[in-house]
Backbone as a chain_set.jsonl record, in Angstrom:
{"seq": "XXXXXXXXXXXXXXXXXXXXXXXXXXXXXXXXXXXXXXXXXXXXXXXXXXXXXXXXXXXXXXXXXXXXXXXXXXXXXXXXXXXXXXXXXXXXXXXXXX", "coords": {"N": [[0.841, -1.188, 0.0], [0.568, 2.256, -0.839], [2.437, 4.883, 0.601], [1.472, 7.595, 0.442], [-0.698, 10.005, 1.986], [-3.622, 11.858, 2.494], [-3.932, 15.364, 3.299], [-6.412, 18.044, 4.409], [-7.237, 21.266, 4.233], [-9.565, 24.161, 5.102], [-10.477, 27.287, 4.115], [-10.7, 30.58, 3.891], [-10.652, 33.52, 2.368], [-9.72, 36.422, 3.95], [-10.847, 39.706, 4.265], [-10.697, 41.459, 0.675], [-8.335, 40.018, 0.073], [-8.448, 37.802, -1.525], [-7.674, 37.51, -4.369], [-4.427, 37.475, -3.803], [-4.505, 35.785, -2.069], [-5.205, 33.258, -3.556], [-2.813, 32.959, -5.382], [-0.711, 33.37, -3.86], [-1.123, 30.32, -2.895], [-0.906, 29.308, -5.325], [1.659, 29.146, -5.358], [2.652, 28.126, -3.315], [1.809, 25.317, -3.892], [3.136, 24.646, -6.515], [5.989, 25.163, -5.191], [5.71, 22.289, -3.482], [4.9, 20.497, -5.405], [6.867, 20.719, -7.235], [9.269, 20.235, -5.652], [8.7, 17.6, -4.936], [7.763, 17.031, -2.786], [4.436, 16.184, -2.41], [1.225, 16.373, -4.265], [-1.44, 19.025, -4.811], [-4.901, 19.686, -4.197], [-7.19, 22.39, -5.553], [-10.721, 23.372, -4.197], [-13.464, 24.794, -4.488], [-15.892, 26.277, -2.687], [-19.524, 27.59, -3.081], [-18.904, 30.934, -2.947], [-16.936, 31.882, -1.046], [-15.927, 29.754, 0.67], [-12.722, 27.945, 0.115], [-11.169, 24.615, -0.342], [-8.595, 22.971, 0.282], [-6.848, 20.398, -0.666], [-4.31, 18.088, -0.028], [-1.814, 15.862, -1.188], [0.324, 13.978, 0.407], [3.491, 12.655, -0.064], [5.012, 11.245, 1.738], [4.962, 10.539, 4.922], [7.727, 11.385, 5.979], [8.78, 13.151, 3.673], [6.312, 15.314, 4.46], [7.168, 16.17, 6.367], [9.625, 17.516, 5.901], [8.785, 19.24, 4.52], [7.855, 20.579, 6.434], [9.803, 21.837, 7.204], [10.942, 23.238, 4.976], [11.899, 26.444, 4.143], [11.614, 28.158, 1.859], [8.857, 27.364, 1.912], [7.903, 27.597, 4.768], [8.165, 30.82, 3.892], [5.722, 31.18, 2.45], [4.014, 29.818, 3.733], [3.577, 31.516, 5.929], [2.906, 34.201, 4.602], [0.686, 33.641, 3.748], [-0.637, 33.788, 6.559], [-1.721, 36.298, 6.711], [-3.712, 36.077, 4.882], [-5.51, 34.345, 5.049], [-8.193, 33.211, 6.443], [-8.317, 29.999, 8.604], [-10.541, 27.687, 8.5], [-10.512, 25.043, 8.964], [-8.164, 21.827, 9.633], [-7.793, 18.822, 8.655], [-4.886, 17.16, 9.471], [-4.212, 14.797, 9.033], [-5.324, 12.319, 7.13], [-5.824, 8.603, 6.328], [-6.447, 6.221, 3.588], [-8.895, 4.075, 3.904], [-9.765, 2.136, 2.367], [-12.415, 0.897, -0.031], [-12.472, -1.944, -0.944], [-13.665, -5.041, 0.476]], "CA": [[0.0, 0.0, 0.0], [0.937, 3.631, -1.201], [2.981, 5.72, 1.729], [0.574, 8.684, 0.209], [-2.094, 10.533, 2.428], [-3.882, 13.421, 2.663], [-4.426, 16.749, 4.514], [-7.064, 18.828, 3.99], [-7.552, 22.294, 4.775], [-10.54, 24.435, 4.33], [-10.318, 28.072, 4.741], [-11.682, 31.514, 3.196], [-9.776, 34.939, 1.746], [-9.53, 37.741, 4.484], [-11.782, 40.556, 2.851], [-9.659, 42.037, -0.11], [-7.529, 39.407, -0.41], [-8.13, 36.894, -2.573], [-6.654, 37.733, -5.308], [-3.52, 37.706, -3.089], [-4.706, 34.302, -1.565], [-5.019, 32.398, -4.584], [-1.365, 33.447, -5.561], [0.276, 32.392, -2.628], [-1.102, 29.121, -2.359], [-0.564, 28.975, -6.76], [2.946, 29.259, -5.031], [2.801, 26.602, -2.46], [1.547, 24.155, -4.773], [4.46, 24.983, -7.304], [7.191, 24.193, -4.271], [5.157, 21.428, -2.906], [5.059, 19.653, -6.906], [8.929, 20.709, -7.891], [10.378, 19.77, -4.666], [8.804, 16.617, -4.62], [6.766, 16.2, -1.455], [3.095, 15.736, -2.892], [0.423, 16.867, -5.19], [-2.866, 19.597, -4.042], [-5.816, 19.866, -5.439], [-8.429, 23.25, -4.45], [-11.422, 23.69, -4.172], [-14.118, 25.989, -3.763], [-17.616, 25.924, -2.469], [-19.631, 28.111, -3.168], [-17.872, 32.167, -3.027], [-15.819, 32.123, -0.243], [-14.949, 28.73, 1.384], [-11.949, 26.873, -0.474], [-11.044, 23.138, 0.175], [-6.992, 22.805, -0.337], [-6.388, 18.879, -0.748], [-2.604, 17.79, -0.48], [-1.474, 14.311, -0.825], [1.625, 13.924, 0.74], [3.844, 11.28, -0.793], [5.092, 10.187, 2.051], [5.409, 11.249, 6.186], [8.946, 12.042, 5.995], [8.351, 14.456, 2.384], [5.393, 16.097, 5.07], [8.406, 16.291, 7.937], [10.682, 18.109, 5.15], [8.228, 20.556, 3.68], [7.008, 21.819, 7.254], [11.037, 22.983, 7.469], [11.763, 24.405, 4.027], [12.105, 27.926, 4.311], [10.006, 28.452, 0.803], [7.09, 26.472, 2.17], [7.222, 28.908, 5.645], [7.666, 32.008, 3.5], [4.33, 31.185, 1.775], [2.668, 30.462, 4.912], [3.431, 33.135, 6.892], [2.179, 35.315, 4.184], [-0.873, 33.282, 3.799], [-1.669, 34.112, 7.777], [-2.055, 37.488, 6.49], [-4.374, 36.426, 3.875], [-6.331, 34.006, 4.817], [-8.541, 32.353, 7.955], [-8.066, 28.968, 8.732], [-11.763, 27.078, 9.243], [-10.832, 23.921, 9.895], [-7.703, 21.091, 9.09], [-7.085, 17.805, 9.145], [-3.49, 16.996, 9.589], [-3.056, 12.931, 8.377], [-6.455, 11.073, 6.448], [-5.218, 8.284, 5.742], [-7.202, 5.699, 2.998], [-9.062, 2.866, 4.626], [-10.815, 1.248, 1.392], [-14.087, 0.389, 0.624], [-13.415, -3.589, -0.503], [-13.301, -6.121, 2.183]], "C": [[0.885, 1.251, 0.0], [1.376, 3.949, 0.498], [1.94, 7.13, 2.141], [-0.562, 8.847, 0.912], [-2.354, 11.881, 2.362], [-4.152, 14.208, 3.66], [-5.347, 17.827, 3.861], [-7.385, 20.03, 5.161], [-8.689, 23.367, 4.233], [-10.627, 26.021, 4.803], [-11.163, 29.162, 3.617], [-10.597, 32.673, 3.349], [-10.616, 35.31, 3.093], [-10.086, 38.785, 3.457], [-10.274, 41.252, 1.81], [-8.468, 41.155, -0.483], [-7.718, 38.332, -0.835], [-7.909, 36.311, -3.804], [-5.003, 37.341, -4.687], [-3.212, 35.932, -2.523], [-4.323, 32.977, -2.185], [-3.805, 31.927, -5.096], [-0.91, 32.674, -4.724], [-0.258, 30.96, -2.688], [-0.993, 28.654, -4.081], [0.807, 28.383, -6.341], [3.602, 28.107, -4.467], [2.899, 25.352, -3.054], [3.268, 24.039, -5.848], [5.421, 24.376, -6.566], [6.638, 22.92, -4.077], [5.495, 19.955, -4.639], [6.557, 19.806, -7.121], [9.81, 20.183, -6.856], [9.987, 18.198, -4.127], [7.766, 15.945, -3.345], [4.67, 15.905, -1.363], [2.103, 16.813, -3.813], [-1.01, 17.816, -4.247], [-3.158, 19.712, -5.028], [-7.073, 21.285, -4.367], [-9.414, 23.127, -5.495], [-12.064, 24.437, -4.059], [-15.552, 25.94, -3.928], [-18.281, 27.509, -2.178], [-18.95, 29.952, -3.64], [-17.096, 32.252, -2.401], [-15.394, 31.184, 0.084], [-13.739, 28.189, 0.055], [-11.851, 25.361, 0.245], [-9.297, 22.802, -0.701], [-6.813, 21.101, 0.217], [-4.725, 18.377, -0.822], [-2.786, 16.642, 0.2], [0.068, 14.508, -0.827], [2.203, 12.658, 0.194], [4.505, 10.384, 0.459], [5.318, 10.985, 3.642], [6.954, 12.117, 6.221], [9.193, 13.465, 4.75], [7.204, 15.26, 3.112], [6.345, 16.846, 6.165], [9.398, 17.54, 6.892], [9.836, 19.218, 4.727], [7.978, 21.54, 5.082], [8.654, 22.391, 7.781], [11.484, 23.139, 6.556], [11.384, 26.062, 3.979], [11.233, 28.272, 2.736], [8.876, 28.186, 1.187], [7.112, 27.97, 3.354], [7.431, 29.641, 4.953], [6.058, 32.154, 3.201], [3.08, 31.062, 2.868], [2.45, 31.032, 5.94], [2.508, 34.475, 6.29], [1.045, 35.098, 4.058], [-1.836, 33.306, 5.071], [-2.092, 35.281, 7.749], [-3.123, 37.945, 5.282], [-5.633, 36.122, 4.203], [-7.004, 33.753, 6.291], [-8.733, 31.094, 7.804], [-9.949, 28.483, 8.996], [-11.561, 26.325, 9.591], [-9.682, 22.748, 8.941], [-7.88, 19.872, 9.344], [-6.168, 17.648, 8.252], [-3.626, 15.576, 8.861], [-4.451, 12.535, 8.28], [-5.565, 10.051, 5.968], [-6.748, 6.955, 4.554], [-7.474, 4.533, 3.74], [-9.556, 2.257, 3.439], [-11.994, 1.435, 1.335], [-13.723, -1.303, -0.027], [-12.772, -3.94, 0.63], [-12.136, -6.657, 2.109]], "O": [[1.855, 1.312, 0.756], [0.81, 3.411, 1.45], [1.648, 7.611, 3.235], [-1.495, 8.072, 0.699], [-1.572, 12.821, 2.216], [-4.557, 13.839, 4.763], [-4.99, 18.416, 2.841], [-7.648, 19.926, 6.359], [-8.788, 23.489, 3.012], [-10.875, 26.116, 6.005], [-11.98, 28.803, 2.769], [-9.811, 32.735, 4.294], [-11.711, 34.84, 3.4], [-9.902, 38.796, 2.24], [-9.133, 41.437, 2.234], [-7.659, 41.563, -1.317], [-6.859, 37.574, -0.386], [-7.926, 35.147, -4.206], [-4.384, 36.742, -5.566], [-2.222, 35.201, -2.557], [-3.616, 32.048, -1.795], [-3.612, 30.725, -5.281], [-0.727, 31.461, -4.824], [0.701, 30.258, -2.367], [-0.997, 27.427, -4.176], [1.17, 27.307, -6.816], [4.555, 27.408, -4.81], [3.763, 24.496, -2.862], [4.241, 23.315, -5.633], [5.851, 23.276, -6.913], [7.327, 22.146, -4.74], [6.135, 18.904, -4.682], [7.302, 18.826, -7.146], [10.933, 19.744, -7.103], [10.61, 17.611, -3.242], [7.267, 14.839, -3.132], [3.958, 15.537, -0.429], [2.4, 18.001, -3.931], [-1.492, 17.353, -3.213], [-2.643, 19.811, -6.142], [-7.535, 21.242, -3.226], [-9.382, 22.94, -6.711], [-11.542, 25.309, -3.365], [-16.228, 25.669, -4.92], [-17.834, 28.362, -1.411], [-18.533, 30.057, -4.794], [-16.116, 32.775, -2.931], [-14.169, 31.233, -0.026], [-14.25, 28.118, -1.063], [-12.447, 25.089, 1.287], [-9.029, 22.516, -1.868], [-6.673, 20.773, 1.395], [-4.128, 18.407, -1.898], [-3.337, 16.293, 1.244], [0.808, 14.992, -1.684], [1.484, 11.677, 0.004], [4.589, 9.158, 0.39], [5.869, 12.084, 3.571], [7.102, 13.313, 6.472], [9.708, 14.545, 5.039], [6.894, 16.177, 2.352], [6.146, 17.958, 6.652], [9.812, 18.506, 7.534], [10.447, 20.279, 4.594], [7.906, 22.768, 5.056], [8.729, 23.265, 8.645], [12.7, 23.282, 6.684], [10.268, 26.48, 3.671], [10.075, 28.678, 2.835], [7.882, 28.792, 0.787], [6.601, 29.057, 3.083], [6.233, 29.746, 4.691], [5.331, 33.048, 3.635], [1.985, 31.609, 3.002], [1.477, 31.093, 6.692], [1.819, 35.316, 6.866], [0.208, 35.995, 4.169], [-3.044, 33.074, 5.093], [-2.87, 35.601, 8.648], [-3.423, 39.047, 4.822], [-6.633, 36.814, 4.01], [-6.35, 34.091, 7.277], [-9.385, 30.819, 6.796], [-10.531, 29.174, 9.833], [-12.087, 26.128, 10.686], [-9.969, 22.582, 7.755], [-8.207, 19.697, 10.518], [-6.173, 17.783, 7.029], [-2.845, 15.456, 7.917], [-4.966, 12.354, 9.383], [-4.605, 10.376, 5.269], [-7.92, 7.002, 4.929], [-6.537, 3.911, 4.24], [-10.036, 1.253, 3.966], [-12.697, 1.952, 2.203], [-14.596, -2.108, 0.294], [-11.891, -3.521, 1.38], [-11.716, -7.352, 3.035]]}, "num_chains": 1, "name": "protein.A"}
């Protein structure tokens, strides 16, 4: 079985910024894909909520991204963008056959 799980985070632009929002996390994704440590996918419900999906490829590529210094630039600036509603940290896949 795959090493790969996900984290999902679900949050909403700070008024005026999401234009700004979008960007930065265009950004994230970009390091997150070139450096190797997993694929996101967003969402967005309705006008304001998003739904940011990242599959990590593997715990240790999740251990390495939360100390590259590109990854915190991006989300330091994204505490200035955005509000957090609600994460989970580690889904991992249980199946559905028996």
């Amino acid at each position: 079985m795959s090493q790969e799980y996900l984290s999902v985070a679900i949050w909403e632009p700070l008024p005026n910024m999401e234009a700004a929002s979008l960007a930065t996390i265009r950004e994230l994704n970009a390091i997150v894909s070139s450096k190797g440590y997993g694929r996101d996918l967003l969402y967005r419900s309705g006008e304001s909520h998003y739904m940011l999906l990242r599959y990590w490829n593997s715990e240790q590529a999740r251990r390495s991204a939360l100390e590259d210094p590109d990854l915190l630039r991006c989300w330091a600036r994204l505490g200035n963008e955005i509000q957090i509603l609600k994460v989970y940290e580690k889904l991992e896949e249980i199946g559905l056959q028996a």
